[in-house]
NUKE-978186 format. One record per residue: residue number from 1; x, y, z of N, C-alpha, C in turn; residue in three letters. Coordinates in steps of 0.001 Angstrom, whole numbers, plus 500000, padded with zeros to 6 digits. Layout:
NODE NUM X Y Z X Y Z X Y Z ala
...
//
This chain:
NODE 1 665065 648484 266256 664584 649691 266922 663060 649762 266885 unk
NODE 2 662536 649388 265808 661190 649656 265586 660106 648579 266406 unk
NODE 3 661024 647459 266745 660625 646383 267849 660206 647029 268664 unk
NODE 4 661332 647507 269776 660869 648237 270791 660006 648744 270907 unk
NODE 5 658786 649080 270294 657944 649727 270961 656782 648498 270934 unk
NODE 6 655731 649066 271773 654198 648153 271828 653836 648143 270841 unk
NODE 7 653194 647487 270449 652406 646576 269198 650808 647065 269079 unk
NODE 8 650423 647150 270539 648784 646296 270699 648017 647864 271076 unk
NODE 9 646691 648064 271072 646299 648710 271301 645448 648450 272719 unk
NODE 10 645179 649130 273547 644728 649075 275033 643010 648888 274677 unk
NODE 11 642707 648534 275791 640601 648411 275739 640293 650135 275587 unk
NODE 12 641247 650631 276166 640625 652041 276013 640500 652981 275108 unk
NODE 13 641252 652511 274127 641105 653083 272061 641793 653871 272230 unk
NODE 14 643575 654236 273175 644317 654926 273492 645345 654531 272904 unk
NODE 15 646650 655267 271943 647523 654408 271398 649059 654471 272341 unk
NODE 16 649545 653334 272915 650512 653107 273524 651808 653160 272702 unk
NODE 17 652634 654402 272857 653826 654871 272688 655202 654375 273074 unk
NODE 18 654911 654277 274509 655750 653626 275060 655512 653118 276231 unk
NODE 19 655760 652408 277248 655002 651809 278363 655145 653110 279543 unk
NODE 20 653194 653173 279572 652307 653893 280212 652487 655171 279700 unk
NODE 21 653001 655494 278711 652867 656800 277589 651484 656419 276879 unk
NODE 22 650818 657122 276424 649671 656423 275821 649344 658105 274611 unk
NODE 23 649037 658430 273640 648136 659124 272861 646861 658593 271858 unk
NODE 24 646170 659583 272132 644792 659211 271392 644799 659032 270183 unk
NODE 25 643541 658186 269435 644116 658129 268403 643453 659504 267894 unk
NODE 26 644552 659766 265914 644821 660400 265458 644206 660216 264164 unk
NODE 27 643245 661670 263622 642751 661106 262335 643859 661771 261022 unk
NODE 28 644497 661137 260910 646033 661423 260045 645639 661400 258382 unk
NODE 29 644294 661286 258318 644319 662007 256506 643669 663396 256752 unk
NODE 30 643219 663721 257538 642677 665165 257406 643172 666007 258393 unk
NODE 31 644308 665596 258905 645282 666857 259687 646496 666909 258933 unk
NODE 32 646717 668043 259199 648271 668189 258675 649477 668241 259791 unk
NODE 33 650785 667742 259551 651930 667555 260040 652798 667916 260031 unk
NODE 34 653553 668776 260887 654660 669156 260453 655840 668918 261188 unk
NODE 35 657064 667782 260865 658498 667689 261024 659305 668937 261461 unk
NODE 36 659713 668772 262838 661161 670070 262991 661934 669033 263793 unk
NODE 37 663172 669635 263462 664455 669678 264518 665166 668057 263211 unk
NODE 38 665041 666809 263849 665638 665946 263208 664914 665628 261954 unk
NODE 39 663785 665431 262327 663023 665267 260973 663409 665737 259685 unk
NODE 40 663671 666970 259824 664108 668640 258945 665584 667984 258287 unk
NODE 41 666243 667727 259465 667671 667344 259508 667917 665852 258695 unk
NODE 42 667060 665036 259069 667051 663590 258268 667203 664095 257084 unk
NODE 43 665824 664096 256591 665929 664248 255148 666490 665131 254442 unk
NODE 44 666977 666725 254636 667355 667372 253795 669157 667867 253689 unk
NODE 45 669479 667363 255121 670984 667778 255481 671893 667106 254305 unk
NODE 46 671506 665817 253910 671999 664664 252883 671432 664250 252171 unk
NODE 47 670243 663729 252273 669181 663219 251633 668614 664406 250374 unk
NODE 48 668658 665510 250799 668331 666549 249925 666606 666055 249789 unk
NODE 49 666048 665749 250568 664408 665519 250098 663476 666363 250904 unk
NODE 50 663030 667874 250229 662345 668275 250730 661028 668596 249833 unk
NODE 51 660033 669091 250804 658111 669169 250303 657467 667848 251152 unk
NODE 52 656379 667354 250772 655839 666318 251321 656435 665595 251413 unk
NODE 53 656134 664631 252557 656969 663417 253180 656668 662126 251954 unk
NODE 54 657522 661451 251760 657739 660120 251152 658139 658872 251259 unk
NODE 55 657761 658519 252414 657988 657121 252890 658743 656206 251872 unk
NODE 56 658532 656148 250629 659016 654860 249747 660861 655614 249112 unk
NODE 57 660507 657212 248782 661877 657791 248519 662380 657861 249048 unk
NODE 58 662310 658383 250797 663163 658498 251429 663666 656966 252006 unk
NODE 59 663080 655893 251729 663736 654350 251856 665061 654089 251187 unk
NODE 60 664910 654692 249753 665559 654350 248949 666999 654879 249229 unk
NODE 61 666483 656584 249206 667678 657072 249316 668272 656946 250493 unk
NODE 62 667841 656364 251747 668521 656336 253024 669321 654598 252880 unk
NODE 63 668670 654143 251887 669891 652846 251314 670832 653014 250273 unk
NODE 64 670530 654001 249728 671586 654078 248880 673125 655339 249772 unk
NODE 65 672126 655678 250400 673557 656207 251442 674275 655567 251912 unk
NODE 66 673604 654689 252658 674173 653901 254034 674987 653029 253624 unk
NODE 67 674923 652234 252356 675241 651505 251840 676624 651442 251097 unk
NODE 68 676771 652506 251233 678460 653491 250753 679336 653255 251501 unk
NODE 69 680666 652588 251443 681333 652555 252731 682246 654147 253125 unk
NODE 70 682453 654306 254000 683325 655595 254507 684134 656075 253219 unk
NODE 71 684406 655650 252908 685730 656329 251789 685177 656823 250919 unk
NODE 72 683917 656601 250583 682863 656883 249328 682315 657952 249722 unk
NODE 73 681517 658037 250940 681300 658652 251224 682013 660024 251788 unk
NODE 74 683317 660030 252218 684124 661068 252542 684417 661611 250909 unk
NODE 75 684714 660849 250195 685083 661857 248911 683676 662462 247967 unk
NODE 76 682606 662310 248368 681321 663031 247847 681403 664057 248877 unk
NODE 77 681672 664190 249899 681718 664825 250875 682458 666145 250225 unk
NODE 78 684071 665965 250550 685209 666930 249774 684129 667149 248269 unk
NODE 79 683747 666885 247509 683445 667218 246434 681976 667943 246509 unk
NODE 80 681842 668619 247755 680787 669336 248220 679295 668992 247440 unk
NODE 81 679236 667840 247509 678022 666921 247366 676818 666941 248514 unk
NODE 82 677482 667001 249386 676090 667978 250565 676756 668801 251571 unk
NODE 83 676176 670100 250480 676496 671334 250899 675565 671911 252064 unk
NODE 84 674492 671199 252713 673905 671188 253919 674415 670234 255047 unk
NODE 85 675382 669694 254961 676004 668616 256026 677286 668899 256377 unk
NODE 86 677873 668932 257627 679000 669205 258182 679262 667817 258505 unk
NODE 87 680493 667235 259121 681097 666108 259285 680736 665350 260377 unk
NODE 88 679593 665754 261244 678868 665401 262288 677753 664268 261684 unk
NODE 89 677302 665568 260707 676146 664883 260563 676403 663713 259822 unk
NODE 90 676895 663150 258651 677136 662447 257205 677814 661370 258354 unk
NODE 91 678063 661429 259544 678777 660529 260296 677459 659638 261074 unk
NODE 92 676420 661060 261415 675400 660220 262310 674080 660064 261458 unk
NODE 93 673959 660318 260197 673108 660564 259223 672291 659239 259345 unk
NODE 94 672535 657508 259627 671818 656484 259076 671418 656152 260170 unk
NODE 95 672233 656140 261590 671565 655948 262452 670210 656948 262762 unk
NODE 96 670548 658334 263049 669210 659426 262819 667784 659042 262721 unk
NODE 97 668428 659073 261207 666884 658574 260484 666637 657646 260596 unk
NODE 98 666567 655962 260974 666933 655321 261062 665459 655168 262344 unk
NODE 99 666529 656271 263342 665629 656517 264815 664424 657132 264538 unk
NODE 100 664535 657994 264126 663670 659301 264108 662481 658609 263367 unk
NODE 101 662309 658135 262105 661534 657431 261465 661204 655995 262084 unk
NODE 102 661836 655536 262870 661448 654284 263524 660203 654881 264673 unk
NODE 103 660660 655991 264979 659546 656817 266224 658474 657094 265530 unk
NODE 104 658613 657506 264086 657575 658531 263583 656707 657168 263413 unk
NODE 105 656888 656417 262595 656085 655388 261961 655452 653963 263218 unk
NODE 106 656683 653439 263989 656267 651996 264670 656217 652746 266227 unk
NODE 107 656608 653938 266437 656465 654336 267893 654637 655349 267689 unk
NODE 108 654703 656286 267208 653947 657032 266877 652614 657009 266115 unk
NODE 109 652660 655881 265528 651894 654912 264803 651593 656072 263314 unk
NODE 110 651921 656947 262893 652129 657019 261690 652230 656109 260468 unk
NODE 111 651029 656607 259488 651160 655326 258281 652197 655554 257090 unk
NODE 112 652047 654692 256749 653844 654731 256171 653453 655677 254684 unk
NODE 113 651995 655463 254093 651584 656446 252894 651092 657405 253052 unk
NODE 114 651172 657901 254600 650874 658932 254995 651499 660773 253764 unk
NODE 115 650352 661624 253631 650600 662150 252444 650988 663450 253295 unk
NODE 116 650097 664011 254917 650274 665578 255672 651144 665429 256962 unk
NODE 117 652308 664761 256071 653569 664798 256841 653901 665472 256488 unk
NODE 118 655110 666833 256830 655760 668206 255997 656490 668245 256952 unk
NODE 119 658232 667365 256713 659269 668485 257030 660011 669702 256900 unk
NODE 120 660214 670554 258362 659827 671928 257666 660834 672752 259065 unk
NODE 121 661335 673171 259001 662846 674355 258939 662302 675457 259730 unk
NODE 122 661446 676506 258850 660831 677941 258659 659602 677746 258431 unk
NODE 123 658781 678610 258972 657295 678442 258613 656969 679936 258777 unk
NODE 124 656517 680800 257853 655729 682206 257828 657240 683154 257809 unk
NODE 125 658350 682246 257237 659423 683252 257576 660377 683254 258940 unk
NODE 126 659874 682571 259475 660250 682010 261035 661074 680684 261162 unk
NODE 127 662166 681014 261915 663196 679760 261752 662004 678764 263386 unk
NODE 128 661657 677535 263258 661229 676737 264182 661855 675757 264357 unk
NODE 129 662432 675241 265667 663217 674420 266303 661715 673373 267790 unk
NODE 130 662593 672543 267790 661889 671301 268779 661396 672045 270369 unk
NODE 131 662187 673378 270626 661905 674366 271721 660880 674659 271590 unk
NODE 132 659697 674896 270550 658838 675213 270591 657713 674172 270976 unk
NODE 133 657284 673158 270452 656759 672504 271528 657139 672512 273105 unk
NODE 134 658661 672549 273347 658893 672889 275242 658200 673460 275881 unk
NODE 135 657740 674889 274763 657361 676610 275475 655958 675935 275328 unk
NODE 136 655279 675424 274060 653562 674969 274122 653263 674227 275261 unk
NODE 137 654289 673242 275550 653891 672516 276688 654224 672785 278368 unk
NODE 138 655249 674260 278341 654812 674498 279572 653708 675687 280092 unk
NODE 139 653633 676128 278770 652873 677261 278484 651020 677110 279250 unk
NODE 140 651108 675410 279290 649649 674901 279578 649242 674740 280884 unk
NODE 141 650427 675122 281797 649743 674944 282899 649816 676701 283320 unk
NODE 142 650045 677520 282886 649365 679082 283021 648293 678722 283363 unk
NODE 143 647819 679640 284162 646058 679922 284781 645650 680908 283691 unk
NODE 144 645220 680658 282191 644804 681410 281730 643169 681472 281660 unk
NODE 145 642491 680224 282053 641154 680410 282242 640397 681142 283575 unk
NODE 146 641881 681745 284231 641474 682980 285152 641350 684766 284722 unk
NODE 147 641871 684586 283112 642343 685779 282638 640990 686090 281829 unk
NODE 148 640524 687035 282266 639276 687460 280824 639825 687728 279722 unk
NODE 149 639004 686812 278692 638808 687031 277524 639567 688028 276996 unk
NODE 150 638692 689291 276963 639404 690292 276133 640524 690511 276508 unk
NODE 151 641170 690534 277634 642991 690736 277731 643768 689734 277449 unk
NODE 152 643095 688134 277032 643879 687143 276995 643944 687568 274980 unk
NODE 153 643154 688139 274444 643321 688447 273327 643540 689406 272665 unk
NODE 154 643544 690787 273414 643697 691927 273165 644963 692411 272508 unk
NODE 155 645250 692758 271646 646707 692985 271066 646359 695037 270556 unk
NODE 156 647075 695714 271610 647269 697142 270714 647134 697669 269509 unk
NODE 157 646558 698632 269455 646389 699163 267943 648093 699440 267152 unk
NODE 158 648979 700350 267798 649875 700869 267834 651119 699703 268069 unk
NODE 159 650676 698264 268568 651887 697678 268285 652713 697365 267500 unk
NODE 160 652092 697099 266178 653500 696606 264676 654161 698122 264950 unk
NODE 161 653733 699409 265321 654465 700492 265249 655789 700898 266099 unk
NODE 162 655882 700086 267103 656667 700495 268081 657857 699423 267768 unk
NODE 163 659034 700162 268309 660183 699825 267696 661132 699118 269070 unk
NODE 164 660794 698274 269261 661095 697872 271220 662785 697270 270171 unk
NODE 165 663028 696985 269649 664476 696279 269075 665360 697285 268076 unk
NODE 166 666534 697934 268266 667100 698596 267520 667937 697558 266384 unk
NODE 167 667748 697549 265259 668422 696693 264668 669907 697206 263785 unk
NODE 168 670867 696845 263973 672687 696900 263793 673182 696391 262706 unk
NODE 169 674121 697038 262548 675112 696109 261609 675575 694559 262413 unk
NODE 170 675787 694648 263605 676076 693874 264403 674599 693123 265045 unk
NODE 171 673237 693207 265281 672070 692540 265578 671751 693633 266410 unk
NODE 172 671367 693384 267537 670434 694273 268389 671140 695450 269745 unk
NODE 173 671363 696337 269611 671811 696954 270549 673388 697033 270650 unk
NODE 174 674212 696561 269855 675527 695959 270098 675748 697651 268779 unk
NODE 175 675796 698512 269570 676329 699901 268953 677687 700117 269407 unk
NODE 176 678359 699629 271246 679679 699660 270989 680129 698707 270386 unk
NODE 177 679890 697422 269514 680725 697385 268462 681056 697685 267781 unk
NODE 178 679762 698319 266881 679804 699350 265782 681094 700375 265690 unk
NODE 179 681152 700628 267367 681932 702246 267235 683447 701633 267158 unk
NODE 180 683667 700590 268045 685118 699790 268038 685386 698911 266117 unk
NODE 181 684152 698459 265618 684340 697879 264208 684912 699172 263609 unk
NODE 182 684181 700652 263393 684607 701646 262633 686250 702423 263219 unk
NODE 183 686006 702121 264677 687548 702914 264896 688852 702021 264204 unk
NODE 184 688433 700792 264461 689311 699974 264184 689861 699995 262760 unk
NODE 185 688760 700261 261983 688606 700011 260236 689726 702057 259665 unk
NODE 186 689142 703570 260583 689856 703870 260779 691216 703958 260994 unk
NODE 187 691536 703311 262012 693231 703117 262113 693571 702261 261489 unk
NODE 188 692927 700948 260337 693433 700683 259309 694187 700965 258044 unk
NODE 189 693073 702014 258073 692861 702966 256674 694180 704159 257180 unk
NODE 190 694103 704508 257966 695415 705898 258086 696623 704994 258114 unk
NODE 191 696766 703669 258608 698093 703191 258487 698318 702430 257276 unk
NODE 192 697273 702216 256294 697590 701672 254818 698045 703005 254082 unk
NODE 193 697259 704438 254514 697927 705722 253878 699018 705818 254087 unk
NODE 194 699504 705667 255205 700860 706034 256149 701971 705074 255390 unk
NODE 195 701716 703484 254919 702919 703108 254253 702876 703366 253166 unk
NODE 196 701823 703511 252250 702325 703984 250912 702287 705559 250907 unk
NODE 197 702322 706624 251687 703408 707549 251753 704632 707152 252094 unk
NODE 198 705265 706296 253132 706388 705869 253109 706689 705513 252074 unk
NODE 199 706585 704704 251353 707453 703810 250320 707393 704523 249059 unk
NODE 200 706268 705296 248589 706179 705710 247146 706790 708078 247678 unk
NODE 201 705923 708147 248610 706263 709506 248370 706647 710097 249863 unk
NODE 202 708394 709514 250083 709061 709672 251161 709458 711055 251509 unk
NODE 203 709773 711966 250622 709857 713267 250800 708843 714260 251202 unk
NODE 204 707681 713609 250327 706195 714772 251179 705712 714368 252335 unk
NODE 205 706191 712951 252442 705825 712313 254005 706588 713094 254981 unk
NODE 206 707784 713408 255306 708226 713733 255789 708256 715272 255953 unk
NODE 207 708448 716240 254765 706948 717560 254574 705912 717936 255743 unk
NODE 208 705476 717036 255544 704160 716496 255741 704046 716610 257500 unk
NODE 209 704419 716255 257496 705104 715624 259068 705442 716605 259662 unk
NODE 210 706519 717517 259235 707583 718684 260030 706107 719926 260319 unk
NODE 211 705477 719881 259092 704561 721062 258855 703393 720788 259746 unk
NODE 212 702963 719719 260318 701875 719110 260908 702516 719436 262564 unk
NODE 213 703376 719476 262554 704658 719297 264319 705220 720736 263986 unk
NODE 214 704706 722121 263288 705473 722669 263401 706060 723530 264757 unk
NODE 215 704934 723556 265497 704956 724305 266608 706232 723977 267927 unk
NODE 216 706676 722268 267784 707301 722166 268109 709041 721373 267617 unk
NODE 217 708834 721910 266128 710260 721962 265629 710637 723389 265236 unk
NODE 218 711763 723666 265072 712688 725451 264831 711673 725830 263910 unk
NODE 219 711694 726491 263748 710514 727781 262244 711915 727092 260963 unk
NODE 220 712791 727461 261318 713897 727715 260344 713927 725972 259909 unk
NODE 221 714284 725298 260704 713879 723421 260340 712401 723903 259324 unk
NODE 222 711387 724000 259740 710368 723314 258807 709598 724715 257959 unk
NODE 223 710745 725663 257592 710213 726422 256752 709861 726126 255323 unk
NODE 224 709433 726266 254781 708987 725591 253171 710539 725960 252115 unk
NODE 225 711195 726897 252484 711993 727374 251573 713522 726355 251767 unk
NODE 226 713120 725654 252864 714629 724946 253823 714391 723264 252907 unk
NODE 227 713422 722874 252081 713055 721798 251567 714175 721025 251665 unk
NODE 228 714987 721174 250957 716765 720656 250571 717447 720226 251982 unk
NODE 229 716801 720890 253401 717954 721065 253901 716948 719913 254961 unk
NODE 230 715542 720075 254914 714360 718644 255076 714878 717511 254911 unk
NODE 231 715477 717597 253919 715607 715376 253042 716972 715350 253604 unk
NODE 232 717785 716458 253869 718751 715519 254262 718848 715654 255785 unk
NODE 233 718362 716192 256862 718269 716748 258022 717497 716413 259083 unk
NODE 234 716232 716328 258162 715150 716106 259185 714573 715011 259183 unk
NODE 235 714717 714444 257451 714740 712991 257651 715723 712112 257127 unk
NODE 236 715475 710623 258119 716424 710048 257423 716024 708901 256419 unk
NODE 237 716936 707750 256281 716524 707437 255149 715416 706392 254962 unk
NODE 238 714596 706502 256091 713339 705527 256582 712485 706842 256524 unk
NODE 239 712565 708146 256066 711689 709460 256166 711153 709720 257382 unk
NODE 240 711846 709718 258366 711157 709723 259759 711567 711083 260411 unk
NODE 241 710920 711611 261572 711150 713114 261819 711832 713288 263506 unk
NODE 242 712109 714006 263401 712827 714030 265069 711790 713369 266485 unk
NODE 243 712781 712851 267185 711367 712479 268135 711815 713409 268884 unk
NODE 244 710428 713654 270073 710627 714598 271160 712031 714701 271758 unk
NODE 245 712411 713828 272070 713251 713018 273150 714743 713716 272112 unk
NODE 246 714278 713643 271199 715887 714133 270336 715914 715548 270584 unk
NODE 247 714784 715838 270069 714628 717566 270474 714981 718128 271744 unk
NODE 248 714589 717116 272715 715047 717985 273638 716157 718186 274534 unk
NODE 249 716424 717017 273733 718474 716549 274182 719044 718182 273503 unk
NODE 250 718652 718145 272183 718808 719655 271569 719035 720833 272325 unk
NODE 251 717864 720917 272701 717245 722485 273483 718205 722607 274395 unk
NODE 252 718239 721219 275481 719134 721443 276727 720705 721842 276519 unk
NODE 253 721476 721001 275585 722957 721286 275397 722710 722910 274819 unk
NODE 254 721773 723303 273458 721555 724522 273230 721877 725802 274321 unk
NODE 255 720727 725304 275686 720174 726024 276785 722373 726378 277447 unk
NODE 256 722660 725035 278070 724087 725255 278509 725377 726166 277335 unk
NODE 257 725037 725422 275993 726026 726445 275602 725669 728375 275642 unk
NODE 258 724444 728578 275905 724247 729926 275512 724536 730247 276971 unk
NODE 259 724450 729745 278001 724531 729960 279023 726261 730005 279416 unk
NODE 260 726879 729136 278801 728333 729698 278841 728804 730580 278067 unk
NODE 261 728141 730725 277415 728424 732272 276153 728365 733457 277346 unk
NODE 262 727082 733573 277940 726620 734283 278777 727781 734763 279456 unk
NODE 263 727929 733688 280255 729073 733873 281445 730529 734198 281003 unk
NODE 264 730921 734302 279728 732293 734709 279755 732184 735485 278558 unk
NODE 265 731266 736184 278370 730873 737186 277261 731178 737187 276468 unk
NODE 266 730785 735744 275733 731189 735430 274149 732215 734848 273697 unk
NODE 267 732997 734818 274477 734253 734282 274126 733825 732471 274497 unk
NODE 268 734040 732172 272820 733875 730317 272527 734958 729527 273149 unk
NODE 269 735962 730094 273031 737509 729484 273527 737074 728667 274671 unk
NODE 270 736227 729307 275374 736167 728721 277196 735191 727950 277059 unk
NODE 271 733983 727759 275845 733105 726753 275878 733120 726055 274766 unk
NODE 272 734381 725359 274596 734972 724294 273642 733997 722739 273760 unk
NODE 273 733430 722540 275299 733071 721737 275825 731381 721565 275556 unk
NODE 274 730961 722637 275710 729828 722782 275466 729240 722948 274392 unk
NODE 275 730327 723127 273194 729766 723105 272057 729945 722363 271305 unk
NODE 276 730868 721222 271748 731341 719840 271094 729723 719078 271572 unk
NODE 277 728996 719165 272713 728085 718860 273295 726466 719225 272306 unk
NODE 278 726581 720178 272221 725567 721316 270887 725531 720526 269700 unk
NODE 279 726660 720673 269279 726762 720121 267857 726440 718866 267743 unk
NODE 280 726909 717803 268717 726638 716567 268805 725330 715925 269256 unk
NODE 281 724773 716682 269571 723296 716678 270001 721859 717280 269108 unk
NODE 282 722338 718215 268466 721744 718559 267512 721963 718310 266038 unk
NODE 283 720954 718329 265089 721030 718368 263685 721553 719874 263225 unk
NODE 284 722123 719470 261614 723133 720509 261502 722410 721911 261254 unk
NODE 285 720939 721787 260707 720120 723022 260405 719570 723486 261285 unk
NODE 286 719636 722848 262750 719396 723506 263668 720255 724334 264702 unk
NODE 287 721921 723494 264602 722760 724191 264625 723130 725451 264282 unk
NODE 288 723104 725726 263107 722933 726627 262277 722141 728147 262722 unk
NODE 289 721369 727426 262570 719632 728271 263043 720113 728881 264577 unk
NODE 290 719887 728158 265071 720607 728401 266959 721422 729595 266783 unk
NODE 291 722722 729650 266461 724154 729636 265939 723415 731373 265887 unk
NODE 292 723033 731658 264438 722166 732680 263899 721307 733386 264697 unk
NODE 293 720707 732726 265613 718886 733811 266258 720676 734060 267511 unk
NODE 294 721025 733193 268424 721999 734275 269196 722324 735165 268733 unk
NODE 295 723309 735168 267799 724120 736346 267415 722967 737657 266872 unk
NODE 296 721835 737259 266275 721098 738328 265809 720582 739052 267792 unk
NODE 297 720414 738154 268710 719682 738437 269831 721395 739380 270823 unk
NODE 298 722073 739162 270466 723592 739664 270918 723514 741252 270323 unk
NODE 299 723172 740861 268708 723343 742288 268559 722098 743456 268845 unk
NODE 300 720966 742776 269049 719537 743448 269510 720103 744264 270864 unk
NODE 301 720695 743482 271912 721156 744164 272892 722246 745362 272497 unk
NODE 302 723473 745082 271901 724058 745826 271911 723581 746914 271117 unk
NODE 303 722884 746902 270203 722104 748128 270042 720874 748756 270073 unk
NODE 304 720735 747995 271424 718970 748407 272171 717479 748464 271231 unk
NODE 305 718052 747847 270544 716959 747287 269594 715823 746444 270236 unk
NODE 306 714334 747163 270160 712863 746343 271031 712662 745194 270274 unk
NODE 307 711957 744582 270555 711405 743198 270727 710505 743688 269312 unk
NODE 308 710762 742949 268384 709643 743308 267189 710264 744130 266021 unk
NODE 309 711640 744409 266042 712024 745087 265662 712061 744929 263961 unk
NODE 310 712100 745472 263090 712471 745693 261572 713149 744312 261138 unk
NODE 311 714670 744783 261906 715464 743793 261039 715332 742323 261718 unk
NODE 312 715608 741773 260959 715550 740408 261037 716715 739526 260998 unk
NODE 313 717095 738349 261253 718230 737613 261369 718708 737734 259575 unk
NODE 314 717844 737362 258932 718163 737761 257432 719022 739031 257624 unk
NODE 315 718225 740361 257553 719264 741739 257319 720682 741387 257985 unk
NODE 316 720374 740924 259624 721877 740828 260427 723113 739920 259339 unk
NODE 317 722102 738489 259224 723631 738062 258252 724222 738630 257191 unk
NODE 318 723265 739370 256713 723659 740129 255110 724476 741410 255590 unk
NODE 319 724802 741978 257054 725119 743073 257037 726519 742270 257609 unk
//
């Protein structure tokens, strides 16, 4: 690899890179250097060699790698021996460097004891990648020697102050995640409550439940004093509570039997049918309950008793 490139230097004291690539020469003890992208990657992904560059260490250790056959190397691997290398790299690791250092040194003309070489990752806190030379080098044909001075350098008083980037749990601006991460974490949390009320405290779950829905189960179903008549009634043995759909199978057979009560003035004999229908459709404490507010609403009429009145279905059964 290191063949490949030109050897010779041109009449013009220009150093030939590659044919008709040419750079000037370079006074390489009193500049400094700095390695990104593979460079970074050579030495430290496996090699683990970072700070100043070392031509003679990093020889060594790029033979004592290479020199490992696969199997050796896969089980240093599993034994998280380079904990900076994924299975890409430890695969393309000898060729790499191999390249990369064949460029730096016989393409680039870099001396091999060269000391202000620095491969380097981050610089000022800043992650730097090989893109950045891209942006320097297209950056150069801007017309900036049309721009005056002071605006080509001018930087605001008030800029470190201004806040142009909202920063997230999630990075920049990404707030509907935020709101979908927390709803989500929400309906976690109420359905981890929700089974261990099921499983440990099945009776207040179900409590719980009737008293939360009371508006649309009987008063008499989810009165506090009916507890007993709760565990075995309202729930069953999964603690679960009436669904709509049951309820209102309820209401309706309810609605027809009172309505044949109606029509043959009380007499059950003739709505044998409709109340095999009632019963079978409803739970037994609501049966019950039903059963009870008629007859108390039967006798309101027959003795012209208003809406609001004193007695209550209580007094009626006791009398």
């Amino acid at each position: 690899m290191a063949n490949s490139f030109p050897r010779h230097y041109p009449a013009t004291g220009y150093i030939e890179v590659a044919p008709g690539v040419y750079l000037p020469k370079i006074d390489f003890a009193s500049t400094d250097f700095y390695g990104i992208s593979e460079y970074w990657y050579s030495t430290n992904d496996v090699l683990n060699m970072t700070g100043v560059y070392d031509y003679e260490a990093l020889q060594r250790a790029a033979a004592d790698f290479c020199s490992l056959n696969w199997t050796s190397i896969w089980t240093l691997y599993r034994r998280k021996k380079f904990p900076n290398a994924d299975i890409a790299r430890i695969r393309t690791q000898c060729f790499k460097a191999a390249w990369a250092f064949a460029l730096l040194h016989s393409g680039l003309r870099f001396p091999l004891n060269i000391s202000t070489f620095h491969p380097v990752s981050r610089m000022s806190g800043h992650d730097i990648q090989w893109t950045l030379g891209a942006v320097v080098y297209r950056l150069r044909h801007l017309p900036l020697q049309f721009v005056p001075p002071e605006i080509q350098f001018h930087r605001p008083l008030d800029l470190t102050k201004r806040n142009f980037f909202h920063p997230s749990l999630f990075g920049y601006e990404h707030w509907l995640l935020e709101i979908l991460f927390f709803l989500g974490l929400l309906i976690l949390l109420l359905f981890v409550v929700d089974f261990i009320m099921l499983h440990f405290y099945r009776e207040k779950r179900g409590i719980f439940l009737c008293n939360t829905f009371r508006r649309s189960l009987p008063k008499a179903v989810t009165d506090s004093s009916n507890v007993p008549l709760i565990r075995n009634d309202i729930m069953s043995d999964k603690g679960d509570v009436p669904l709509l759909s049951e309820r209102k199978k309820c209401w309706r057979s309810r609605d027809e039997y009172w309505s044949c009560l109606d029509s043959n003035n009380g007499d059950e004999s003739k709505c044998k049918e409709q109340r095999a229908e009632f019963v079978s459709s409803c739970r037994r404490t609501w049966v019950e309950h039903f059963d009870r507010k008629y007859r108390f609403e039967k006798y309101k009429e027959e003795h012209g008793l208003q809406q609001g009145s004193p007695i209550r279905p209580k007094t009626f059964s006791e009398q």
